[in-house]
C-alpha positions in Angstrom: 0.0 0.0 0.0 1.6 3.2 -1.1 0.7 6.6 1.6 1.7 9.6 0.3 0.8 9.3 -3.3 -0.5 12.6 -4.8 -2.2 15.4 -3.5 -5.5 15.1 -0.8 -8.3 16.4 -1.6 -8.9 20.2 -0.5 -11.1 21.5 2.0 -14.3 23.5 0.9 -13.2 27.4 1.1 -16.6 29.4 2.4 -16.7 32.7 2.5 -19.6 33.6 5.0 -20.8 36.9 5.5 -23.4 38.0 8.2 -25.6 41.0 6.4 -27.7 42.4 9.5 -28.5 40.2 12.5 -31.3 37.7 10.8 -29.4 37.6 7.3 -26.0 35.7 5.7 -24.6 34.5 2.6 -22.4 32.1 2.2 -19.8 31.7 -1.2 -18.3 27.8 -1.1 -15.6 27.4 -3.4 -14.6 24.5 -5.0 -16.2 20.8 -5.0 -19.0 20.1 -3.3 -19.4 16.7 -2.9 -20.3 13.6 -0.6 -16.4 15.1 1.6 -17.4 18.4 1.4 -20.9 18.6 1.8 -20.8 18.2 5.7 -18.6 21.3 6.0 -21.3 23.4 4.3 -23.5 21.7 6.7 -22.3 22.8 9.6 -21.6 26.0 8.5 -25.4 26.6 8.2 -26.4 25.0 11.2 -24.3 27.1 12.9 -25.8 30.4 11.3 -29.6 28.9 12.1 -28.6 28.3 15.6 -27.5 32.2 16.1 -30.7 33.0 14.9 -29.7 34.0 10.9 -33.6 33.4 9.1 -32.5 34.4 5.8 -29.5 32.2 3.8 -28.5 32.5 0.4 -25.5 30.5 -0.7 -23.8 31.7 -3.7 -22.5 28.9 -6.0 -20.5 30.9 -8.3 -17.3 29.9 -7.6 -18.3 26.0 -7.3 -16.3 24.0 -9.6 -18.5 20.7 -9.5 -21.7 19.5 -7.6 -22.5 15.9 -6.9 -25.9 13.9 -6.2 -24.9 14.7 -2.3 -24.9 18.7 -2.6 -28.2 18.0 -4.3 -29.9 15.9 -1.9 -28.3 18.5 0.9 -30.0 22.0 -0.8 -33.4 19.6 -1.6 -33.5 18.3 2.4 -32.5 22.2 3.1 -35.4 23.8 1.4 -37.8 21.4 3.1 -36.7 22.2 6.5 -36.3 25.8 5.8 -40.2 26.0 4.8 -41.0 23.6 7.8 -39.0 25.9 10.0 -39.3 29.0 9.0 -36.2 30.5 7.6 -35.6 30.9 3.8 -32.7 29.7 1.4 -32.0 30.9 -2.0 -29.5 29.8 -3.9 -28.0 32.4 -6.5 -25.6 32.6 -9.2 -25.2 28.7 -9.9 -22.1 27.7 -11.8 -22.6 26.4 -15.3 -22.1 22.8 -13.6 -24.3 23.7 -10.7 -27.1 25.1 -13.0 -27.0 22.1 -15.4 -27.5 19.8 -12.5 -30.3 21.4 -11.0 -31.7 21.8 -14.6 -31.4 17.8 -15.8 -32.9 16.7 -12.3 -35.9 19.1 -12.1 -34.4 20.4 -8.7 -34.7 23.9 -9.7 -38.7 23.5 -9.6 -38.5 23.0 -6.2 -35.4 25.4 -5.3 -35.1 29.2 -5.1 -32.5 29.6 -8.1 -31.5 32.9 -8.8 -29.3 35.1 -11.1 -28.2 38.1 -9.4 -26.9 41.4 -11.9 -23.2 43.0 -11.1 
């Protein structure tokens, strides 16, 4: 078995910013996928738990998406609606926007383009 054979993966980058006490945004960068997804995860739960109601999540600088970041904003939206807080998620990445398009998730998530 050879250990130290080429690079491991990198972390998720997230920018988060906090705009006003009940709103944030967050801008992942990079892959988000089954290793990465939890990162994002937390990252949200954290905001809800501080009382942040309001979360868009900017997937402009997402390089790739996988089934798991689907199944995460899809389980997201439910709870937001069931809980009371909103997410939107704006300025998909060509990759990002293609999977939401094929699957038919982005009839059932707040997809948005934002101008400049």
């Amino acid at each position: 078995m050879m250990t130290g054979v080429g690079d491991p993966p990198s972390p998720l980058a997230i920018d988060t910013e906090l705009q006003g006490g009940d709103t944030a945004r967050l801008t992942p960068a990079g892959e988000l996928d089954i290793a990465t997804v939890p990162q994002l995860e937390r990252v949200l739960s954290s905001l809800l738990s501080r009382g942040v109601r309001q979360i868009a999540v900017d997937l402009s600088q997402v390089t790739f998406i996988d089934s798991s970041a689907l199944r995460m904003f899809i389980v997201l939206n439910a709870r937001a609606a069931s809980e009371d807080w909103s997410l939107r998620i704006v300025n998909p990445s060509e990759q990002a926007r293609s999977v939401f398009e094929i699957t038919g998730a982005e009839q059932h998530l707040r997809v948005e383009s934002e101008q400049g």
